[in-house]
C-alpha positions as CSV (number, residue, x, y, z in Angstrom):
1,X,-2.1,5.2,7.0
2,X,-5.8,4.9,7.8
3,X,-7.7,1.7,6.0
4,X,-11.1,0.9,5.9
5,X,-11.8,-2.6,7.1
6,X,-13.5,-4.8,4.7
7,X,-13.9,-7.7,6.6
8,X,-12.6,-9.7,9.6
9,X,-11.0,-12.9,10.0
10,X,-9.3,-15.3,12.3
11,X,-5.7,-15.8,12.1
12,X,-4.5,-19.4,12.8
13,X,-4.9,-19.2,16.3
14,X,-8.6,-18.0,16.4
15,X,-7.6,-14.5,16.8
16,X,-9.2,-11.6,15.2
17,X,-8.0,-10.0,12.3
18,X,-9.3,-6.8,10.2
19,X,-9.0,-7.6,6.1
20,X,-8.2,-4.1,5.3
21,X,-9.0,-2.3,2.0
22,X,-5.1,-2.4,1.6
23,X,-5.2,-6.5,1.6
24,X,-3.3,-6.1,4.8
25,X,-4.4,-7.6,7.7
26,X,-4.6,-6.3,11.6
27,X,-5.3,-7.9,14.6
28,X,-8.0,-6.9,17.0
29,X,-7.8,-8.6,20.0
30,X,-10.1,-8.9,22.6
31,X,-7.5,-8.7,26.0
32,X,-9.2,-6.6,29.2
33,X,-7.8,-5.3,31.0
34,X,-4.9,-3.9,28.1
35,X,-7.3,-3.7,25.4
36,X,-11.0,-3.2,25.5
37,X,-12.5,-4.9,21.8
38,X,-16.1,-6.6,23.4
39,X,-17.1,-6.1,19.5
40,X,-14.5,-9.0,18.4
41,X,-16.9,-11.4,20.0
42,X,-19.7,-11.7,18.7
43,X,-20.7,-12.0,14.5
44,X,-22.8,-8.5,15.3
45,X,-20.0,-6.3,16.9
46,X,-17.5,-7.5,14.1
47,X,-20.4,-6.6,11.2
48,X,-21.1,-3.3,13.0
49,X,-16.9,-2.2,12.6
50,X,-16.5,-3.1,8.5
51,X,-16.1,0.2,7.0
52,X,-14.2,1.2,10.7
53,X,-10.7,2.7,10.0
54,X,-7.4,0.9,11.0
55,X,-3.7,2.5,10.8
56,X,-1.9,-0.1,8.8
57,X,1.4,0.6,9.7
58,X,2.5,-2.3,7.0
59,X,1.4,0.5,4.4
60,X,3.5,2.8,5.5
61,X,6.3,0.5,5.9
62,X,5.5,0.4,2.1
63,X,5.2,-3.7,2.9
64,X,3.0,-5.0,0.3
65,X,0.9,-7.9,1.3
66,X,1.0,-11.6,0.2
67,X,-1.0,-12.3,-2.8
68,X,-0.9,-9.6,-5.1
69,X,-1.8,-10.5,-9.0
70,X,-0.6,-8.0,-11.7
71,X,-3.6,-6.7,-13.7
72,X,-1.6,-4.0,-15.5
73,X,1.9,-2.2,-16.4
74,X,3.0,0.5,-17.9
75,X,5.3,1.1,-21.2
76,X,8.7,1.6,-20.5
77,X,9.8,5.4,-19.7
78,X,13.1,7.1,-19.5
79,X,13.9,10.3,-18.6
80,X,12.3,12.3,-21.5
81,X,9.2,10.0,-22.0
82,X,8.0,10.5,-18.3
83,X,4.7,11.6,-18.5
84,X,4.3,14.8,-17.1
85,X,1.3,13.3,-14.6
86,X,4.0,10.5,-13.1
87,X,6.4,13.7,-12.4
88,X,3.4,15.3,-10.4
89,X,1.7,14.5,-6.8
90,X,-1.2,11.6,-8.0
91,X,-2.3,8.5,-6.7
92,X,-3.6,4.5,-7.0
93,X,-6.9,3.8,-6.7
94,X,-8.1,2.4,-3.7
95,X,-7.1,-1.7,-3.4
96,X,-4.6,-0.9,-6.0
97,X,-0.6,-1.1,-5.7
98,X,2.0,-0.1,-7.6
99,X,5.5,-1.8,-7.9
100,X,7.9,0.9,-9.5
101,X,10.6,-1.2,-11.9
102,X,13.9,0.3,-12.3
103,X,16.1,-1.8,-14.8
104,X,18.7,1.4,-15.8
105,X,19.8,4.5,-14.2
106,X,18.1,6.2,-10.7
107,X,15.2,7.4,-10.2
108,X,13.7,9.5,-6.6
109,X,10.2,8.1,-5.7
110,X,9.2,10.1,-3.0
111,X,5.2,9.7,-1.3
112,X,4.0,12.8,0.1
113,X,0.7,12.1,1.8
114,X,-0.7,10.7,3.7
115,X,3.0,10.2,5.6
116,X,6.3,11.4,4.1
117,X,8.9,8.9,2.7
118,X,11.6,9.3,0.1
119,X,13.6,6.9,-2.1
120,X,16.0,6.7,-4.7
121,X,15.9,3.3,-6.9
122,X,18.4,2.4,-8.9
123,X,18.5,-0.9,-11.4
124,X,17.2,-3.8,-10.1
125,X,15.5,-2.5,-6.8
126,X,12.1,-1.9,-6.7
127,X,9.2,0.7,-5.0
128,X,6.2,-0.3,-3.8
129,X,3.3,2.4,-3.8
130,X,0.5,2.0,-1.4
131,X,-3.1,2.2,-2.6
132,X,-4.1,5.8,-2.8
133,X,-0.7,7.2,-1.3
134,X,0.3,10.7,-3.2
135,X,3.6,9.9,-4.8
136,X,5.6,11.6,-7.6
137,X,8.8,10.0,-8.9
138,X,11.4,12.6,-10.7
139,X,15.1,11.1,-12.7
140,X,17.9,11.1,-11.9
141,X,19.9,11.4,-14.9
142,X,19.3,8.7,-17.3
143,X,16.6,6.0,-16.4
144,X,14.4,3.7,-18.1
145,X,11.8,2.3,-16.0
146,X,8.0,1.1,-15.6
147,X,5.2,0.7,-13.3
148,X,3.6,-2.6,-12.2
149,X,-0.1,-2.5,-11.1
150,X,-1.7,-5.1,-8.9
151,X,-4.8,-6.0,-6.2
């Protein structure tokens, strides 16, 4: 899933990293004669790349990153208070994730762009929505369930 990097820092070791609009992180290493980055080393090269697209592959792993904070959540829903726009394709905002709560019944998440990936939750398991990932969920039966928002 393509992210815009936002910044870049160094990891423990002084390496690289991109700060993606996700709040994932990527390293860029700088290792001729495997990979070419010249732009890692200096302030100017690294400046010139924010805004530059990454694939986070943590995204589509559907691995959210460390240090989320909850800003928001929906009421509970169940199978016949669903809102008609959660049974349909939408999406987060960008920098925004959502964390689908299941506490009764099953319910199929399933993202269809920008990759395809398919779930079914069931009490006490949870889905993680990617910013800006097209996702619908649909019951399975009985349900009750909310969603979490967080950056």
């Amino acid at each position: 899933m393509q992210r815009d990097a936002l910044d870049f820092i160094t990891d423990p070791e002084g390496e690289w990293m991109a700060l993606l609009a996700c709040g994932h992180t990527q390293h860029v290493r700088h290792r001729p004669p495997l990979v070419e980055r010249p732009w890692t080393q200096t302030q100017a090269g690294r400046r010139q790349m924010v805004g530059t697209q990454f694939n986070c592959v943590k995204c589509v792993s559907m691995e959210a990153p460390a240090g989320l904070n909850e800003y928001s959540a929906t009421p509970w829903f169940d199978e016949i208070s669903i809102p008609a726009g959660l049974r349909k394709d939408h999406s987060t905002k960008r920098g925004v994730w959502g964390r689908i709560e299941v506490v009764m019944g099953e319910l199929t998440y399933e993202v269809t762009a920008p990759f395809v990936h398919e779930q079914v939750l069931s009490a006490g398991s949870d889905g993680w929505i990617p910013p800006e990932a097209v996702h619908h969920v649909m019951p399975v039966g009985a349900v009750q369930f909310r969603v979490h928002f967080l950056r």
